[in-house]
Residue frames as a rotation matrix with the C-alpha (Angstrom) as fourth column:
UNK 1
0.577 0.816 0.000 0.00
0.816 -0.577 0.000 0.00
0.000 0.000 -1.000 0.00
UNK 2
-0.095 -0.437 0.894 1.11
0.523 -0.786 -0.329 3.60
0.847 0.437 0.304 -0.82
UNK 3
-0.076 0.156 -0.985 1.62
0.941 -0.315 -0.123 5.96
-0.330 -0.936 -0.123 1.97
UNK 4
0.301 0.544 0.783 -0.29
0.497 -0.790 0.358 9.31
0.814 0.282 -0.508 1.88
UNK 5
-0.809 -0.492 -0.321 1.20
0.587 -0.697 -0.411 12.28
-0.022 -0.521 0.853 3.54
UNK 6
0.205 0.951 0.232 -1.92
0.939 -0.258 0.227 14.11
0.276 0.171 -0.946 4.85
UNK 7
-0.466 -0.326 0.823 -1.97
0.165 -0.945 -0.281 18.09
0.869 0.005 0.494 5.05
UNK 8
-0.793 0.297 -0.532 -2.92
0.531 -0.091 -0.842 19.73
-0.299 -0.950 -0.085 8.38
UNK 9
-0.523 0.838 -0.154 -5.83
-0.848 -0.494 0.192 21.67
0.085 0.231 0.969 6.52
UNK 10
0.226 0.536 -0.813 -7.41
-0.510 0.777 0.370 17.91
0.830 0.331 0.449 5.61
UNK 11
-0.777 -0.245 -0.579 -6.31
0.159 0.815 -0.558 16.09
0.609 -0.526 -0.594 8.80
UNK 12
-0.518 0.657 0.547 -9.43
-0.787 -0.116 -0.606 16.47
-0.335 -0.745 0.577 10.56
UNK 13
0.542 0.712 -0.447 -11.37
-0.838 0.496 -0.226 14.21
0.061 0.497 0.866 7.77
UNK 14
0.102 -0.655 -0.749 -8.21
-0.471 0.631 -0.616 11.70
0.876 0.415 -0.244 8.57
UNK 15
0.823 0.188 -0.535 -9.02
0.365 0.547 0.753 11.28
0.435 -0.816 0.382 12.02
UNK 16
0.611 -0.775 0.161 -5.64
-0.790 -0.582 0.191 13.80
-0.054 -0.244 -0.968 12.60
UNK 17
0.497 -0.763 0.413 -3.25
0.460 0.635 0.621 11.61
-0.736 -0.119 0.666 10.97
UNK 18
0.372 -0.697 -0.613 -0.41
-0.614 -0.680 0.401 12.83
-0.697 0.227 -0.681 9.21
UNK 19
-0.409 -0.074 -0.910 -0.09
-0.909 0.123 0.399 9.85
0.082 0.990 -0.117 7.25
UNK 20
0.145 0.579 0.802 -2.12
-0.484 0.749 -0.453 6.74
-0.863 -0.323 0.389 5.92
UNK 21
-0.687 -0.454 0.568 -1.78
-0.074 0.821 0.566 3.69
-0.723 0.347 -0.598 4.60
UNK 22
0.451 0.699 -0.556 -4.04
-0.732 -0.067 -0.678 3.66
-0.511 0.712 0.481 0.88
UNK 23
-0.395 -0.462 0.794 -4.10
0.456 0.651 0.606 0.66
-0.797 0.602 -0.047 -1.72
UNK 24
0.689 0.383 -0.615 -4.35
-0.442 -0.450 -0.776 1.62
-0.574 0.807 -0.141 -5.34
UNK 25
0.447 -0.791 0.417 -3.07
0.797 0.564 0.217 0.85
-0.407 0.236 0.882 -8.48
UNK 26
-0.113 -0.199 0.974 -2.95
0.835 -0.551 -0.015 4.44
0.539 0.811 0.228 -9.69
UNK 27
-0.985 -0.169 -0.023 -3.11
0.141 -0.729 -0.670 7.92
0.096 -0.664 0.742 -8.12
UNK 28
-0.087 0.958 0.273 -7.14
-0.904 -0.191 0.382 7.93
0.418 -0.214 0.883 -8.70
UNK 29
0.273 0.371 -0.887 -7.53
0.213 0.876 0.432 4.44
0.938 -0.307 0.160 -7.31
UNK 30
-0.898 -0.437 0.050 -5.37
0.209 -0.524 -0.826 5.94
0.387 -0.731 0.562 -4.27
UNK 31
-0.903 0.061 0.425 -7.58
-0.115 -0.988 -0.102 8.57
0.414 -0.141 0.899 -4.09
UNK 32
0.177 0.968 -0.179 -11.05
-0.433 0.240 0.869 6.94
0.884 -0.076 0.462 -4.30
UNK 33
0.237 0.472 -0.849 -10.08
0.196 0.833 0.518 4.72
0.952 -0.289 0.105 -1.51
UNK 34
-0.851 -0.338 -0.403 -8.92
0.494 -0.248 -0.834 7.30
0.181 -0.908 0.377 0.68
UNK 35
-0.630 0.756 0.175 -12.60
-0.663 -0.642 0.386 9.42
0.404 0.127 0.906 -0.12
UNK 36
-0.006 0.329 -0.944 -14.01
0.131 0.936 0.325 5.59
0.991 -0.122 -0.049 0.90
UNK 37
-0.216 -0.686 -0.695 -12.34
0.732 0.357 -0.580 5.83
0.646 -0.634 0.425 3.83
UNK 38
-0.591 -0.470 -0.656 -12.14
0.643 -0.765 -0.031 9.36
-0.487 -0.440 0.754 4.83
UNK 39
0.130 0.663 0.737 -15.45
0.916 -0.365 0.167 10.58
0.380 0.653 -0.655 3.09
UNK 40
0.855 0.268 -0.444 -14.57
0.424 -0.853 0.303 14.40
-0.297 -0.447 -0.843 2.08
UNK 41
-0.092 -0.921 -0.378 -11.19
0.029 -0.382 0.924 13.95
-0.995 0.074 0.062 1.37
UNK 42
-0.071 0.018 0.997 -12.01
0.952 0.300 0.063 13.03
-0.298 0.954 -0.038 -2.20
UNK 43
0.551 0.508 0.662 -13.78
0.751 -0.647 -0.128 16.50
0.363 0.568 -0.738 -2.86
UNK 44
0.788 -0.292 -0.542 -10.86
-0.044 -0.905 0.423 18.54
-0.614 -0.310 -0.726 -1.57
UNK 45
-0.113 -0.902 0.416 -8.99
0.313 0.365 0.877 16.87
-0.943 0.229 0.241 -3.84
UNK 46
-0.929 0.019 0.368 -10.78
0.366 -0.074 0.928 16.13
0.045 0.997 0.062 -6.82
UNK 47
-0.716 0.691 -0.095 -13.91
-0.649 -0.710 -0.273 18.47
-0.256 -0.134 0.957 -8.39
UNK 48
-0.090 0.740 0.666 -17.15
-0.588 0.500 -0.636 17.41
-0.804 -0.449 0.390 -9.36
UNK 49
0.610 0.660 -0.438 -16.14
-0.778 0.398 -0.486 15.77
-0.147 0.637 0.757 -12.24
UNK 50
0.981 -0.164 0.103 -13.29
0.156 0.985 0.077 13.79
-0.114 -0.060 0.992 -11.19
UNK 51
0.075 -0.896 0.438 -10.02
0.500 -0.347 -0.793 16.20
0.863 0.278 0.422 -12.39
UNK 52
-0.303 -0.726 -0.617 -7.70
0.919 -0.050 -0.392 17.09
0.253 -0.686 0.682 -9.98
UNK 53
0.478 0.591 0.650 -8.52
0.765 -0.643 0.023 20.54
0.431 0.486 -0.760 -8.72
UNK 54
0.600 -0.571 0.559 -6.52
0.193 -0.575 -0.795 23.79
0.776 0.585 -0.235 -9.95
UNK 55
0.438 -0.206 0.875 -5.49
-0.613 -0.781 0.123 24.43
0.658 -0.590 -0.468 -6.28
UNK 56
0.684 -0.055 0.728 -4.15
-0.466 0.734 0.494 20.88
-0.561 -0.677 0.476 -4.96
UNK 57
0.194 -0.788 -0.585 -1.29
-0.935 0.032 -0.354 19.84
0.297 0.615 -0.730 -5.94
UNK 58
0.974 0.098 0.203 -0.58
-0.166 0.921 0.353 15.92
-0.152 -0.377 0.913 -5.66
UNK 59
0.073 -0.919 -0.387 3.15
-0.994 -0.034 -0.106 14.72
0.084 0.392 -0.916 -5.65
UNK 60
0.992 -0.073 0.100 4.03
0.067 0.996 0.063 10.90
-0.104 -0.056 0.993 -6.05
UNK 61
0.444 -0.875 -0.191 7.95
0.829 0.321 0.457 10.78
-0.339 -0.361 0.869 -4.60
UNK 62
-0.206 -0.646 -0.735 9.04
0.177 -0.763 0.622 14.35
-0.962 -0.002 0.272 -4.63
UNK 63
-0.796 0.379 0.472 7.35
0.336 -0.371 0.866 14.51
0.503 0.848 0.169 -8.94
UNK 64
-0.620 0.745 -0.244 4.44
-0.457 -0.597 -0.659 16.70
-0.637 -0.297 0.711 -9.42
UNK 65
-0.352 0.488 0.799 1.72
0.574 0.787 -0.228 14.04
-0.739 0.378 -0.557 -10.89
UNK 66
0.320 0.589 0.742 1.09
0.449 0.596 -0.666 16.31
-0.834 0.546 -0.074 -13.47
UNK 67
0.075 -0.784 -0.616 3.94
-0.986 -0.149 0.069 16.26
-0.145 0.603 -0.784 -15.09
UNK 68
-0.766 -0.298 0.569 3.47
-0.313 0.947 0.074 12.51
-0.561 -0.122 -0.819 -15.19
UNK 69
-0.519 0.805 -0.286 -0.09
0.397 0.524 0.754 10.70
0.757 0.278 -0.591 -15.98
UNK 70
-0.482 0.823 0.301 -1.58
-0.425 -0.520 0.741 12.83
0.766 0.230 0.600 -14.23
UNK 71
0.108 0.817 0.567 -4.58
-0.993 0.058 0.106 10.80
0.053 -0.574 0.817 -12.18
UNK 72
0.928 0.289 -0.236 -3.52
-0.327 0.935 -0.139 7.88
0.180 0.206 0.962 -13.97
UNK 73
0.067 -0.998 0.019 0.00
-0.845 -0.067 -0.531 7.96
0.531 0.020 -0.847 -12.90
UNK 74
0.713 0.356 -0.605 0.62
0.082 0.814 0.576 4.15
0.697 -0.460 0.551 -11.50
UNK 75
0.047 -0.349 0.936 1.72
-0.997 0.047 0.067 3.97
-0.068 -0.936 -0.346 -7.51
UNK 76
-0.111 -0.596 -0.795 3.91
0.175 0.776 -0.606 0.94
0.978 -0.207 0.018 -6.30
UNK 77
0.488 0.195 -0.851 3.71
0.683 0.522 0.511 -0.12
0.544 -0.830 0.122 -2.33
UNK 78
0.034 -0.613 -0.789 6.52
0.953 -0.217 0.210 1.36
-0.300 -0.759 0.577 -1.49
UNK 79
-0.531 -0.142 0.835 6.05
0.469 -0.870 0.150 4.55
0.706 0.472 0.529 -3.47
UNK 80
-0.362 0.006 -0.932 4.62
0.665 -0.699 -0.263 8.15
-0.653 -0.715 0.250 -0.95
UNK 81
-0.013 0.571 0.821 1.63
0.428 -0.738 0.521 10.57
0.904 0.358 -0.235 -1.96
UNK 82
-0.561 0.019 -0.827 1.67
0.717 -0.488 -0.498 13.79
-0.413 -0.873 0.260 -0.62
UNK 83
0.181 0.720 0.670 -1.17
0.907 -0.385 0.168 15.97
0.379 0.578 -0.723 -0.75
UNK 84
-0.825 -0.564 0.026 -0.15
0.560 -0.813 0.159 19.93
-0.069 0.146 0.987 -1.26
UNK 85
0.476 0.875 -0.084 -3.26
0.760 -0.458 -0.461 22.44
-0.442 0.156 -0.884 -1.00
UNK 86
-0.351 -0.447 0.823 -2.15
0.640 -0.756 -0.137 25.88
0.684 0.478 0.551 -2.72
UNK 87
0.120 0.499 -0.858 -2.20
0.809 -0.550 -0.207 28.48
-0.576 -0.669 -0.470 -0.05
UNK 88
0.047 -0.090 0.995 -3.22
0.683 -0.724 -0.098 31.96
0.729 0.684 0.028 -1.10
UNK 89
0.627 0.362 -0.690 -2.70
0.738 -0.560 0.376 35.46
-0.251 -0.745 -0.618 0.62
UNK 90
0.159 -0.611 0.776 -0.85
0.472 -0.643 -0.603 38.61
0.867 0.462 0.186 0.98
């Protein structure tokens, strides 16, 4: 299983963990089965039609997934999603 690096903005919907264990073969399979899991996290991730959204940034070992495949980028056991909100201010 892939290990997910949860943000403190989203660790409430994680039960305040900082990271969990997620099977998948891909970064959406990931995803769905942390939103399974952890209903809520899906929709801070992804919008209502399923694409990543403009302000979350996903990384899959230090790459930015979309510079890769994207959603469909494929995750290995030992491989490490970290989810990245964009903060905004001034």
């Amino acid at each position: 299983m892939a290990t997910v690096r949860i943000p403190t903005p989203m660790r409430a919907l994680t039960r305040n963990q900082a990271e969990v264990l997620a099977p998948g073969a891909t970064v959406r399979e990931v995803l769905r089965e942390l939103d399974a899991r952890y209903p809520g996290l899906g929709a801070r991730v992804l919008d209502e039609r399923g694409a990543m959204r403009r302000y979350v940034n996903v990384f899959l070992n230090e790459e930015d997934i979309r510079f890769m495949q994207s959603l469909d980028t494929p995750v290995a056991d030992s491989d490490r999603l970290t989810l990245v909100p964009a903060m905004a201010g001034g």
